[in-house]
Residue frames as qw, qx, qy, qz and C-alpha x, y, z in Angstrom:
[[0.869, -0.353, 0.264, -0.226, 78.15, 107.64, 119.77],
 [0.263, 0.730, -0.631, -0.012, 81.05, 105.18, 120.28],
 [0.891, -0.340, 0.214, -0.210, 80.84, 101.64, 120.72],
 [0.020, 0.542, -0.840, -0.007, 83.78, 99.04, 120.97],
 [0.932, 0.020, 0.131, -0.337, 83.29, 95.51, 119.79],
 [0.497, -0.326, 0.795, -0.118, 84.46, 92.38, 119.86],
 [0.559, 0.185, -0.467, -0.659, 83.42, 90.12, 116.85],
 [0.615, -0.014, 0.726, -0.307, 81.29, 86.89, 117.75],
 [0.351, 0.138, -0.836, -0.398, 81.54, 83.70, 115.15],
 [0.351, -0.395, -0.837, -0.143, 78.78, 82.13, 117.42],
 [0.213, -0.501, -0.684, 0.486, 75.94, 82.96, 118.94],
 [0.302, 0.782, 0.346, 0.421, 73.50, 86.34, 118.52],
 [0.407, 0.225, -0.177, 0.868, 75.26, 88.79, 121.09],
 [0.185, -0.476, -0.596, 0.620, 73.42, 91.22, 123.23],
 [0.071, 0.867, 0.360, 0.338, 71.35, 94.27, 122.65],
 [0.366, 0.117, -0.146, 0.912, 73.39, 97.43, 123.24],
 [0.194, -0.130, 0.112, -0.966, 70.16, 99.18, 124.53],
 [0.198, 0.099, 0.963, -0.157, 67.75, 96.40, 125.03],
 [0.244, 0.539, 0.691, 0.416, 64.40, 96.42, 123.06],
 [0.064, -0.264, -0.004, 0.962, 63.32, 99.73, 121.85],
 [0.584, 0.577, 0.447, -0.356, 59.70, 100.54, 120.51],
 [0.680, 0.728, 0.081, 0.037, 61.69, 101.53, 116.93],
 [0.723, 0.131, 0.098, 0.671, 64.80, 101.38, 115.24],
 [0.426, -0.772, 0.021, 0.471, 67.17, 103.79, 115.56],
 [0.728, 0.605, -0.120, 0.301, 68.58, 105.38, 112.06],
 [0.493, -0.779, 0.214, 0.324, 72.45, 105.39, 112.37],
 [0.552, 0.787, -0.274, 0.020, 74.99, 106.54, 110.20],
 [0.855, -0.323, 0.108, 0.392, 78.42, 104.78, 110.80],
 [0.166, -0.949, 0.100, 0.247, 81.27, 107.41, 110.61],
 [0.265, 0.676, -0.680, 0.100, 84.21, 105.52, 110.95],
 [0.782, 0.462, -0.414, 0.063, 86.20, 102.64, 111.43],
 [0.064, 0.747, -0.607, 0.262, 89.34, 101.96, 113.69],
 [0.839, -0.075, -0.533, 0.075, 91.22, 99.32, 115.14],
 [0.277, -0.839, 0.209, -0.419, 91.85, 98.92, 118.90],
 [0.088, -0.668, 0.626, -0.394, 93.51, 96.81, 119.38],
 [0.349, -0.085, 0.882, -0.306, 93.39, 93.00, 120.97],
 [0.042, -0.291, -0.841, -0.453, 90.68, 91.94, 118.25],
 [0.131, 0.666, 0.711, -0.184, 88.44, 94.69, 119.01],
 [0.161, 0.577, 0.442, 0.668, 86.71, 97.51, 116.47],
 [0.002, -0.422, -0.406, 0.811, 86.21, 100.90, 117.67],
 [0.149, 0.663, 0.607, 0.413, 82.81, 101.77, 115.52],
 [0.024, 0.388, 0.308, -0.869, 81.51, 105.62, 115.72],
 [0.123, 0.663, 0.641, 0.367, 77.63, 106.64, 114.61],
 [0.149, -0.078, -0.146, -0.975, 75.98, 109.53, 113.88],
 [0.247, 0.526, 0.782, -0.224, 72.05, 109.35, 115.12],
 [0.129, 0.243, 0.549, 0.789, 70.39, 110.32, 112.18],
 [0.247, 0.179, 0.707, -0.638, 67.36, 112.47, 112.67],
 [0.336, 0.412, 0.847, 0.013, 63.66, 111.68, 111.64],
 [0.061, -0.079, -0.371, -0.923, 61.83, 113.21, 109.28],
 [0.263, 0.258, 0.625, -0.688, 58.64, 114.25, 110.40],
 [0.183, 0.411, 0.780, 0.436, 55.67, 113.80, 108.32]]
């Protein structure tokens, strides 16, 4: 997954998927700059371990 952001000095910012019954484990890949003061971020959805 790839998200582009924007950093925010005020305020709490939006949900990228709006509420979800549980967190989501993500690994963060990488890094990059895109440009105009925004971050290109890329995760990895980790998966669960079942019990």
């Amino acid at each position: 997954m790839a998200a582009r952001v924007a950093p925010v000095l005020i305020g709490a910012g939006h949900r990228l998927f709006g509420d979800l019954p549980h967190d989501v484990p993500l690994r963060l890949d990488s890094v990059s700059d895109a440009g105009g003061g925004f971050a290109q971020l890329r995760y990895t959805v980790e998966r669960r371990q079942r019990a």
